[in-house]
N, C-alpha and C positions, 0 to 999 in steps of 0.2 A: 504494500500500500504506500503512494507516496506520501511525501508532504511538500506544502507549499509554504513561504514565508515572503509578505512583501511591506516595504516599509517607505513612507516618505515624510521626511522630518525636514527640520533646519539643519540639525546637527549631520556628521558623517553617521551610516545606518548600516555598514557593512559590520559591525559587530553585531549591531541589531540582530540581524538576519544570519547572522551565523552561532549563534546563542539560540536561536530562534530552533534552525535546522538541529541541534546538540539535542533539544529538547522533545524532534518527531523522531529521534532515532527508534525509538522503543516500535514504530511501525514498520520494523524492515526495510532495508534497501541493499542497493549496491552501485550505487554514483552519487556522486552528489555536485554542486554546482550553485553559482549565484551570478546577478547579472547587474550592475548597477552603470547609472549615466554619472561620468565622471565629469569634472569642472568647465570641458569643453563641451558638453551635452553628449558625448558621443557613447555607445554600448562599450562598454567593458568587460570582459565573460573573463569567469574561470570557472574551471572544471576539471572532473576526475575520476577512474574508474576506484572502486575504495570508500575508506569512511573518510565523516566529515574532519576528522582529525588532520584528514592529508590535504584535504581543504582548507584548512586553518593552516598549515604550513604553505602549501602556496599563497594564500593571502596575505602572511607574513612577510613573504618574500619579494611583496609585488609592491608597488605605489599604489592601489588603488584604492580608491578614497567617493565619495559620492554621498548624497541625500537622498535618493530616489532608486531605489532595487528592488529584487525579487532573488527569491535562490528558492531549491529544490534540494529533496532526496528521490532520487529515483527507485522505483522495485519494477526490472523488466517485465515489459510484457510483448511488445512489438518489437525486435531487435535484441539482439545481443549486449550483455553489460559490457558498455566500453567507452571511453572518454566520451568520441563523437554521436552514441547514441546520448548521454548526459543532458540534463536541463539545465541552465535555459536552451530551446532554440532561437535561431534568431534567424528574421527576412531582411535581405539585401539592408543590413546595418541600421535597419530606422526600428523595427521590433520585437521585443523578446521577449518570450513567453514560457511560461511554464506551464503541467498540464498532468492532471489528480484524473486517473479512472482512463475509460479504454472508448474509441472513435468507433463507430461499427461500420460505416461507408467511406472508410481512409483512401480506401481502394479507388474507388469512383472519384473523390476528392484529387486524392495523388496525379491520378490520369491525365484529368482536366488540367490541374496545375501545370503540370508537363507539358502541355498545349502549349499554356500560355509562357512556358520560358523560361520558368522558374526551376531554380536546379534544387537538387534537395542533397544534403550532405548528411544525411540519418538513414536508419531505418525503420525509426518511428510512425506510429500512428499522428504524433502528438505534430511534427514538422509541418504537416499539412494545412494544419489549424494556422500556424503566423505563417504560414506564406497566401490562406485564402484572407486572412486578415490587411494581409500587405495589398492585397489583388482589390479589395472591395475601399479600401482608405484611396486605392488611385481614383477612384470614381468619387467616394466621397467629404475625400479631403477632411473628416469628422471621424476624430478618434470614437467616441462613442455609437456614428451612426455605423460605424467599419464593423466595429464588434458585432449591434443589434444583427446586421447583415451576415455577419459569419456563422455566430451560435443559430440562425435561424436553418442554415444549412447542416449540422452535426446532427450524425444518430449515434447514442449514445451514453452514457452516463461521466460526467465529465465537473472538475473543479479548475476554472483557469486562473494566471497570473498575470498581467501585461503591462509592457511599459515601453516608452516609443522614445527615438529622440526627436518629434516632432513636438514633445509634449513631456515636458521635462516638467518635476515635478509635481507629476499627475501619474497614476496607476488606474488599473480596472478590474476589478474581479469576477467573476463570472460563476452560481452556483447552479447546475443541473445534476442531480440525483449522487454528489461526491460533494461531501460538507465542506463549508468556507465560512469563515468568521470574521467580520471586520471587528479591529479595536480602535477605539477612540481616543488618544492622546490629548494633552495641553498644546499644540500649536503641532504636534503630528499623528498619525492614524498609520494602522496596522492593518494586513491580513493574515489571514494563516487558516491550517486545515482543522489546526486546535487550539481551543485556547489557551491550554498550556503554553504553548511557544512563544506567546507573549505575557506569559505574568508576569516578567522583570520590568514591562515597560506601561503596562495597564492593568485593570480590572473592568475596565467598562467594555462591554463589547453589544454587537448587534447581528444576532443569529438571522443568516442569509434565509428566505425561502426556495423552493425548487423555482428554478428559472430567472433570478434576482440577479442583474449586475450590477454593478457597485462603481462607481465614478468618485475616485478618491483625492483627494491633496491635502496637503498640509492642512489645512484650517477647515475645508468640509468634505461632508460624504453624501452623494445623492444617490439616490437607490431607485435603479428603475427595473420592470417586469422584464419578459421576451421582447415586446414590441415599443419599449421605450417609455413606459406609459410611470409617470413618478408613483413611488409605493413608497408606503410609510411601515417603519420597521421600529420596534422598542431596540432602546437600549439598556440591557439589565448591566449590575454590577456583580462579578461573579466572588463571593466572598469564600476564594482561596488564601492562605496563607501563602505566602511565597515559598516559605523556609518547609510549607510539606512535600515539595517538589525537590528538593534537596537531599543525599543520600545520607547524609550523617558521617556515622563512624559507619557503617554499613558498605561492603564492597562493589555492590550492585543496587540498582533498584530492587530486584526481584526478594533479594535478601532482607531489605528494608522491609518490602511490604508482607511474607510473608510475616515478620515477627510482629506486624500491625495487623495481625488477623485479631486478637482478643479485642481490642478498643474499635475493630471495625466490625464488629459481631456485636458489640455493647452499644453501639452508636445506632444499630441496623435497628434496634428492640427497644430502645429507650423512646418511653411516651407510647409503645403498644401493647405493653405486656404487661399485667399486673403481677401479683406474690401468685397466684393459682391458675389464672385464665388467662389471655389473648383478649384485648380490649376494642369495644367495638367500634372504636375509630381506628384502628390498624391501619385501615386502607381507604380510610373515610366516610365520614357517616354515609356519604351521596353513594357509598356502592352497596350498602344493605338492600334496597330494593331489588336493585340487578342479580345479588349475591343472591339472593332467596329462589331466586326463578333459575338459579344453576342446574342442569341433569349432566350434562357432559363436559369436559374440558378440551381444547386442542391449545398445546404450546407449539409454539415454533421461536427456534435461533438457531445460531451459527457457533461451529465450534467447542469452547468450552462451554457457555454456557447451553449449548446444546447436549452436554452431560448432566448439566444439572436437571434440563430436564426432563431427560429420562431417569433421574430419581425420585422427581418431583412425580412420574406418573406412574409411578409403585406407593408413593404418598397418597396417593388422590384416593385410586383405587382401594389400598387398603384400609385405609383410616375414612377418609370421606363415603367411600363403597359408592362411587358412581365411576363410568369411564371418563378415560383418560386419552387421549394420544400426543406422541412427541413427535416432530419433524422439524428435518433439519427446511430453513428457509427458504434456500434455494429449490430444493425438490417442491415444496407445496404451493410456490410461487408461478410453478412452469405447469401446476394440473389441473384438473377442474376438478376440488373438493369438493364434495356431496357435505352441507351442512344440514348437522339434525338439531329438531327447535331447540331453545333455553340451550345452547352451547354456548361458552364463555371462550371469548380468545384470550390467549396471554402469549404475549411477546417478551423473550430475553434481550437484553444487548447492554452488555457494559456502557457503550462509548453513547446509546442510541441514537448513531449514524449509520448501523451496519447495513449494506446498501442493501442485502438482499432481505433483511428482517425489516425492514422500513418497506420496500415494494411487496413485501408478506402481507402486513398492516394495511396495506393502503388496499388490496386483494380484498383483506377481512372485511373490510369495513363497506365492501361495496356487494355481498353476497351474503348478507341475513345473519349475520353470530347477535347472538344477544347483545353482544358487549366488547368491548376491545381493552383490555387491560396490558401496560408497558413496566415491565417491573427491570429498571433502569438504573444507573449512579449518578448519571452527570445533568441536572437541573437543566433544563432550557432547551436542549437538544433535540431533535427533527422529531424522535420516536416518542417522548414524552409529549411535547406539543400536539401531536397528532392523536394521538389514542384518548379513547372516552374517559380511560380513569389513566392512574398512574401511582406506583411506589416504589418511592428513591431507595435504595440500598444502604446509602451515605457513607460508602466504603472510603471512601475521599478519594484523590488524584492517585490513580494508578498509572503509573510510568514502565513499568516491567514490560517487555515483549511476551511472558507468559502470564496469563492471569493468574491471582493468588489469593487475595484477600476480596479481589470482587467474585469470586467463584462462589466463595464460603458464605458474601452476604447474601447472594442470589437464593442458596441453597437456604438459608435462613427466610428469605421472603416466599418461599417455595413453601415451607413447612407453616408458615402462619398463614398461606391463602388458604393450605390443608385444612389446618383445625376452621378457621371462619366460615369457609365454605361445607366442611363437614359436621357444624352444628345443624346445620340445615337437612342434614342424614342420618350416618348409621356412631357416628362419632360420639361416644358418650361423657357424659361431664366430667367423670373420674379421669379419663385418658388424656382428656384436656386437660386438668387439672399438673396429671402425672408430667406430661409432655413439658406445659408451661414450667413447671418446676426445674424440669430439665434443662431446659434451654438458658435460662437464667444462671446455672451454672458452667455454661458451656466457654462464655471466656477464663476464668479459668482453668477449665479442664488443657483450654489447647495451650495457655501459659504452661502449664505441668508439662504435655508436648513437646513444646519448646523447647525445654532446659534439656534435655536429651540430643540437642546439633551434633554435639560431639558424636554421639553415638554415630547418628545417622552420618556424620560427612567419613566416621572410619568404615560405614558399610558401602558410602558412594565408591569409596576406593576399588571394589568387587569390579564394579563395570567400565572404569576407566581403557581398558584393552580390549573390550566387548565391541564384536558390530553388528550387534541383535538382541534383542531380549522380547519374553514372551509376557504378557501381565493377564492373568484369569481374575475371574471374579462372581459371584452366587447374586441372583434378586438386586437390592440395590447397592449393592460392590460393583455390578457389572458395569455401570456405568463411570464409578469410579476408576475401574480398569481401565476402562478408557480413555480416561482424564491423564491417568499417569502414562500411560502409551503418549500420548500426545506431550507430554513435559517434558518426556524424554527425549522425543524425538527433536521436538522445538530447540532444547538447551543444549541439550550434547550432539548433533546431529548422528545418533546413533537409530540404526533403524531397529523401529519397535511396534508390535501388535499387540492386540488385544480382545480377547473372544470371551464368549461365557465359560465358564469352568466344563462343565457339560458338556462341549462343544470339542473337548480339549481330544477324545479318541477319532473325532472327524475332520481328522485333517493336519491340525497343531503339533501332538505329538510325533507326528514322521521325523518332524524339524529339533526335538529337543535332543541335545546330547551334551558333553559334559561342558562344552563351549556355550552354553545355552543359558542363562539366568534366567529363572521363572519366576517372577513375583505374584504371589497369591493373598489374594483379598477373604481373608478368613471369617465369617463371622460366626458370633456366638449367639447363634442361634437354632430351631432346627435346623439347616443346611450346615452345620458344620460337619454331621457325619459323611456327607456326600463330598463335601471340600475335604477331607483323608483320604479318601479314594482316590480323588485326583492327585494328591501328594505324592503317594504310592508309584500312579501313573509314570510321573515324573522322577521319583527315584530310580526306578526299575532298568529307567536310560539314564542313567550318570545325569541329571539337571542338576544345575545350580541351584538352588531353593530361600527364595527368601518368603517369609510370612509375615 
């Protein structure tokens, strides 16, 4: 996923924007780049295949200096990582642009450019974009009307950057279905793909809608739709601390945030939980009426928290005792789901920009679900805004490339729509009772967790020489299974699976032998005697075994 960062100030802004990029790294890449109009007005570019780091050393090395830029991290999609595929691109020295999400008729685009003369030095989808940008400014000599004219041609989902030397001092953003965030400064103003990347230099920012460009300078920001037409947009103040963006004594972010799972699990419950029960404003008084008329549920997300909720629909089912179904976003987004009455939607998404859980919502919301519920972290965001109801995790600012502490609160707001929605069922007030009690001690228990690193970072040592591991799991381990398949994979790039425990004679075990680490998801419960079996399994061939 990329990211974008653009800035125009009084001051020089090439730190800006490089502090800015430091802070999207957590969304993968592999280039990076920035572009600003230096004191002649004229484009400036650097770029790199690599991290922003090598970025920071070439700008060190350079004079470049400017008020008005844009920089990028690229994650390929069109072309090869490599310097010249890198953002910015730039048409015949007057524009350059940077470019979040994928063009779908680059092809057709590309063609015609070629027509007209224009040479392309990428192999980018993203080139086509400033050079039909460049093509449509010769006709209309209007930075803003070139834009309206270009994005009106793009199929696609797509975030842009732009900045010309025709028009120095002035930038353009552009949001279709890939989030952008303008921030508002004291005499300069910001963009970027989050607002993270500009907490050192704001708090105020103004959440783009789908189709919204942004016509920016120093001192204002005017906001217009597709067709030019002025849109009026809030601006909230995002009340982050700076310093929880910061890694501490902590080697990583990911480090950091795991050890904030207890105060973000106490932050997730406080003001809904009482000493026995689950309190009826949990999720707002305004979803009692809707909650009542529940018979079914469908979740859908991406990813991790597409783990949670396949635990979430072992929750529903057994405690609530109505159906359940999980899907991942993108599949339910491309089918024609059969909705049956009193179904309640619920959508995952940490960031709630995820593109394909956002075009889920928008799906849901036009084919009959009772209700549309966004259980989310980041306040203001595309997927909150949209959905009928909404509840925040308040995991705080997650920065890690693997989720950690927004998993856990997810998994927390998963378990309280359980009990709210299962008084309306087969859920009796003792279990309530038991549960709530439980959960109240859960920061806690995972503090006690914690204190055990040691343990855990001398058992990481096991897989350091590993290039496979298998992870099982019973009922709702299985999906946790999954979860750590996927950490593993993410953090170590070490390849890793994960199937139901059950599954493990059809197929899995061909592959175990003493090179093989199995991690098993044990529980204590009835399935523990069937989880020995497959221990056994796995002994039988020389596995590694961790439990």
């Amino acid at each position: 996923m990329c990211g974008i960062v653009g800035a125009v100030a009084e001051r020089n802004i090439e730190k800006i924007l490089l502090e800015g990029l430091k802070r999207l790294e957590y969304r993968g890449y592999d280039s990076a780049g920035m572009a600003i109009l230096d004191t002649q007005q004229k484009i400036q570019r650097l770029r790199t295949q690599g991290k922003v780091r090598q970025l920071e050393e070439l700008l060190n090395q350079s004079s470049l200096h400017g008020n008005t830029g844009i920089a990028h991290t690229r994650w390929a999609t069109h072309g090869e990582p490599s310097e010249h595929n890198a953002h910015p691109l730039i048409s015949n020295g007057e524009f350059a642009l940077v470019h979040n999400g994928i063009i779908e008729n680059h092809d057709s685009l590309r063609k015609f450019l070629i027509e007209k003369n224009y040479q392309f030095t990428s192999q980018t989808d993203s080139e086509t974009i400033v050079h039909l940008l460049h093509f449509h400014f010769q006709e209309t000599k209007d930075f803003l009307k070139a834009t309206i004219k270009t994005v009106q041609q793009l199929e696609g989902a797509y975030a842009l950057g732009i900045t010309s030397s025709h028009f120095p001092g002035r930038m353009i953003g552009v949001r279709h279905g890939s989030p952008l965030v303008v921030g508002k400064g004291i005499d300069e103003n910001f963009f970027a793909s989050d607002p993270l990347a500009l907490l050192p230099v704001t708090q105020q920012f103004t959440y783009l809608e789908d189709g919204d460009i942004a016509d920016i300078s120093r001192k204002t920001i005017h906001i217009f739709d597709k067709n030019g037409v002025a849109a009026e947009r809030t601006t909230r103040t995002l009340e982050i601390n700076f310093d929880t963006s910061e890694r501490g004594e902590h080697r990583h972010f990911m480090s950091k945030e795991i050890f904030e799972q207890p105060q973000a699990i106490s932050a997730c419950l406080e003001g809904r939980i009482a000493r026995n029960h689950i309190l009826p404003s949990a999720f707002g008084l305004h979803t009692a009426p809707i909650f009542k008329k529940v018979e079914r549920i469908q979740i859908v997300a991406c990813g991790t928290s597409y783990h949670a909720a396949m635990v979430a629909r072992y929750w529903i089912e057994s405690l609530a005792g109505i159906p359940c179904v999980a899907e991942v976003a993108s599949e339910f987004r491309y089918r024609n789901p059969v909705v049956q009455p009193n179904t309640l939607f619920v959508c995952l998404s940490q960031s709630g920009e995820t593109a394909d859980t956002l075009a889920a919502l928008r799906l849901a919301k036009k084919i009959g679900f009772l209700g549309t519920l966004a259980i989310c972290n980041v306040p203001e965001s595309t997927i909150v805004r949209e959905a009928d109801m909404h509840f925040m995790t308040r995991a705080g600012v997650e920065i890690g490339v693997a989720s950690t502490k927004a998993f856990t609160t997810q998994l927390i707001a998963l378990l309280l729509l359980t009990l709210v929605i299962g008084r309306q069922h087969k859920l009796s007030r003792d279990l309530e009772h038991h549960l709530a009690t439980q959960l109240q001690l859960l920061p806690q228990l995972i503090d006690t967790t914690l204190d055990v690193n040691t343990d855990i970072i001398r058992l990481a040592k096991n897989f350091v020489d590993k290039h496979h591991a298998l992870f099982l799991g019973r009922g709702e381990l299985f999906p946790i299974a999954l979860e750590g398949a996927l950490k593993l994979k993410e953090i170590s790039y070490i390849h890793a699976e994960a199937y139901p425990a059950g599954e493990l004679k059809h197929g899995p075990l061909a592959l175990v032998d003493r090179q093989m680490p199995v991690i098993i998801m044990a529980p204590n419960n009835e399935l523990l005697e069937k989880v020995k079996s497959n221990l056994q399994e796995v002994r039988a061939r020389g596995g590694e075994l961790f439990i």
